[in-house]
C-alpha positions, -999 to 999 in steps of 0.1 A, spaced: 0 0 0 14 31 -10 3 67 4 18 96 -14 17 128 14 18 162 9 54 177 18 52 205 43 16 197 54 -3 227 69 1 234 106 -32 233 123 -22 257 150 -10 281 122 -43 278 94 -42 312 76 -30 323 57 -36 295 31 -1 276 20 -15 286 -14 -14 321 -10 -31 351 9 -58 359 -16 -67 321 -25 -98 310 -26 -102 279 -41 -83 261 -13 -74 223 -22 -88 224 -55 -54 242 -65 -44 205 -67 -54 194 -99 -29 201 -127 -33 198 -162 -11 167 -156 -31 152 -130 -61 155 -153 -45 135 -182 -35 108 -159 -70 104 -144 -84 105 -180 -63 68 -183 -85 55 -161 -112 56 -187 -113 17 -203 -149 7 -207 -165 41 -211 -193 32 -178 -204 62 -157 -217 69 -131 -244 93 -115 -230 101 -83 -263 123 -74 -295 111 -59 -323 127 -66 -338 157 -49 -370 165 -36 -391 173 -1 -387 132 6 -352 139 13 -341 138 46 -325 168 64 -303 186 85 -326 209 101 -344 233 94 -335 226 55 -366 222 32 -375 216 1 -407 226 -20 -413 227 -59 -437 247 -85 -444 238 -116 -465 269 -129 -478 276 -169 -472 315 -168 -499 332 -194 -518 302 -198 -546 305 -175 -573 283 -175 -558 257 -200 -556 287 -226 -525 285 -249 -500 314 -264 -505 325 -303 -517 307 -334 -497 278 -335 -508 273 -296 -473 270 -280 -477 256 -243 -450 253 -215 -440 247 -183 -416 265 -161 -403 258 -123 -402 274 -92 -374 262 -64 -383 273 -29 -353 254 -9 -324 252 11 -293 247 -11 -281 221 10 -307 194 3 -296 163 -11 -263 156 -33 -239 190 -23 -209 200 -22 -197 226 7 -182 257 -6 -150 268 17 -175 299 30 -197 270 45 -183 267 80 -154 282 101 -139 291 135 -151 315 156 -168 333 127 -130 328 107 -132 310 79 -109 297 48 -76 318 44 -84 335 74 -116 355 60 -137 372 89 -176 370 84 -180 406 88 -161 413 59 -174 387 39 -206 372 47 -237 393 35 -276 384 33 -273 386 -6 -244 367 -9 -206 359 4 -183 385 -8 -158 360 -7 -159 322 -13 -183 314 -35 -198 287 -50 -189 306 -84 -157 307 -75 -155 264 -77 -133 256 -105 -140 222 -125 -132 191 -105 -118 166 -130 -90 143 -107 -87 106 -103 -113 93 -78 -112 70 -52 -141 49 -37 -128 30 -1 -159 5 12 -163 7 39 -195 -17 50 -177 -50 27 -143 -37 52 -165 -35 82 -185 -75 71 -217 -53 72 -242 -40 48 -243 -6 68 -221 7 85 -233 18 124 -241 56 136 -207 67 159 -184 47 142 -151 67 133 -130 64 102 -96 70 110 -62 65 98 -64 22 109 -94 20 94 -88 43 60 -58 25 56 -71 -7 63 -96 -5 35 -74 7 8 -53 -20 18 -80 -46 13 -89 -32 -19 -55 -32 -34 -56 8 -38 -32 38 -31 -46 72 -23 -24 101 -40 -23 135 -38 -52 154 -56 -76 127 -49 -114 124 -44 -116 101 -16 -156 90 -11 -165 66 15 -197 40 7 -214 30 44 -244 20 28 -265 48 47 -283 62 16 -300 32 22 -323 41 51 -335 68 28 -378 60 28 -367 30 53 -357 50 80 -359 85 77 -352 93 113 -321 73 121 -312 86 86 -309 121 101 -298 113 135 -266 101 132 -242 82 105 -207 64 104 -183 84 87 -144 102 92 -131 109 123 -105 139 136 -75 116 131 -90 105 96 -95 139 85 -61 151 93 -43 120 77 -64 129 43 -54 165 46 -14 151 50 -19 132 18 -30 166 1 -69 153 -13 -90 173 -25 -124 165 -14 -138 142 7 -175 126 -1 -199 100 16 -233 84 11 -238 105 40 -255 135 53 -223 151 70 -193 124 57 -184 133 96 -187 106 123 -220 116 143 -222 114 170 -192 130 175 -162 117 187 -151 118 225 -139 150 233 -142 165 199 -163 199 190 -194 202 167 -188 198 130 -149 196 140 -144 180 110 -162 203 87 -135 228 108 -108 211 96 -113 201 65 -127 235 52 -118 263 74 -79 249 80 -77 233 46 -99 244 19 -107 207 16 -143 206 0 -168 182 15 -195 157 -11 -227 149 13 -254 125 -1 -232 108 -26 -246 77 -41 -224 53 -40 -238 20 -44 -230 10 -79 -197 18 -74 -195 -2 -45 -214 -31 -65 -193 -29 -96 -161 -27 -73 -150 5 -92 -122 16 -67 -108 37 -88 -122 60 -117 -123 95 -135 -142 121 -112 -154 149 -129 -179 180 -112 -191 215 -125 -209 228 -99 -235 256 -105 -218 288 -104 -246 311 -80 -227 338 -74 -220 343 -32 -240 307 -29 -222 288 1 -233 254 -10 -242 239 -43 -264 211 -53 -243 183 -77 -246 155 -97 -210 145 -102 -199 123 -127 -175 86 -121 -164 73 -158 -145 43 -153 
């Protein structure tokens, strides 16, 4: 098992400003290279991909208060009436919702420290009801890097993985060990716990807690210099909480300290199922301009 670290790893005590400069603000994304993207494009052989988005709606379970609601409306067509001589009808949509519903990826404005967040930004110079300043979801460059899936309920003998239990450096490399995998600098790293599962089974243990990374976990992918971090998952954070740790702590750590972005709600079953440890990751997320999250439907092409 090889894993390839990042020389001169961030001090924790010492987070901002960002190793990648003062004004940064695209954190670990600065990663992928126009090399690393070729290489990850050789992992293409059969041409399969992958949705890695499940789909949204109200039935989705969420971190409170998050909610979801839908319109479809027929403006100027009032009463079943239709528009000009050739008697053109549509529809159009109105979203009512919390970003954060469903498949997301959390922008680096998202959470912080005492009101600090990535590259030592302070909400009051930033943060604004109509939109961050700074940090945006706009701001997300394309994410097109080799991605890694680590399964964690076949490593575990289960088919999903219990709420409260950690993934830390034992267990991360345990399961890339099993699967014969390295994890490398630049990586997606997503975690399947088979949790999506519980989805219209068991919406309230859904929401009440999940398995997922630990403190120790969190730092050791930060070392190796990844780029995100995703699970089929509402928080891809152990929950409850480690002993002794703070709330969200590793949201803190992975976005605040590290620009690391975090993929909740990914679906990763047929990965998992297919045994696709390895593939081509590729994300564009919607550019809202100031948005702190964005909803996703990234992209595995093995």
């Amino acid at each position: 098992l090889t894993l390839c670290s990042t020389a001169g790893a961030h001090d924790d005590e010492n987070w901002h400003p960002s190793k990648f400069g003062a004004s940064d603000e695209i954190g670990a994304a600065n990663l992928i290279t126009a090399e690393s993207v070729i290489q990850a494009s050789r992992l293409v052989r059969t041409g399969k991909t992958y949705a890695l988005a499940i789909p949204t709606s109200a039935e989705v379970p969420a971190y409170a208060p998050r909610s979801f609601n839908l319109t479809i409306v027929q403006p100027g067509q009032i009463a079943g009436s239709s528009l000009g001589p050739n008697k053109a009808t549509y529809n159009d949509d109105i979203v009512n919702a919390w970003v954060a519903i469903g498949t997301q990826i959390d922008g680096l404005g998202h959470v912080g420290i005492d009101h600090v967040y990535y590259n030592g930004l302070k909400a009051k110079d930033f943060v604004e009801t109509t939109g961050l300043k700074k940090l945006g979801a706009e701001k997300i460059p394309p994410i097109v890097t080799r991605g890694v899936l680590l399964d964690m309920a076949t490593y575990f003998g289960v088919d999903i993985v219990k709420e409260g239990v950690a993934f830390n450096k034992a267990e991360i490399e345990g399961a890339a060990r099993r699967q014969g995998i390295e994890l490398r600098r630049g990586d997606v790293v997503l975690f399947h716990t088979g949790w999506l599962s519980l989805i219209g089974k068991d919406n309230a243990r859904f929401a009440q807690g999940e398995p997922g990374l630990g403190r120790e976990g969190a730092k050791f992918l930060t070392d190796l210099g990844v780029v995100a971090v995703g699970a089929d998952t509402w928080a891809v954070e152990v929950v409850p909480f480690e002993q002794g740790a703070g709330v969200f702590e590793v949201h803190q750590h992975l976005l605040a300290k590290h620009g690391t972005y975090i993929l909740e709600y990914i679906k990763t079953d047929e990965l998992a199922r297919d045994k696709a440890w390895e593939f081509l990751f590729v994300l564009g997320a919607p550019r809202v301009k100031g948005s702190v999250q964005a909803g996703i439907n990234p992209i595995a092409i093995r």
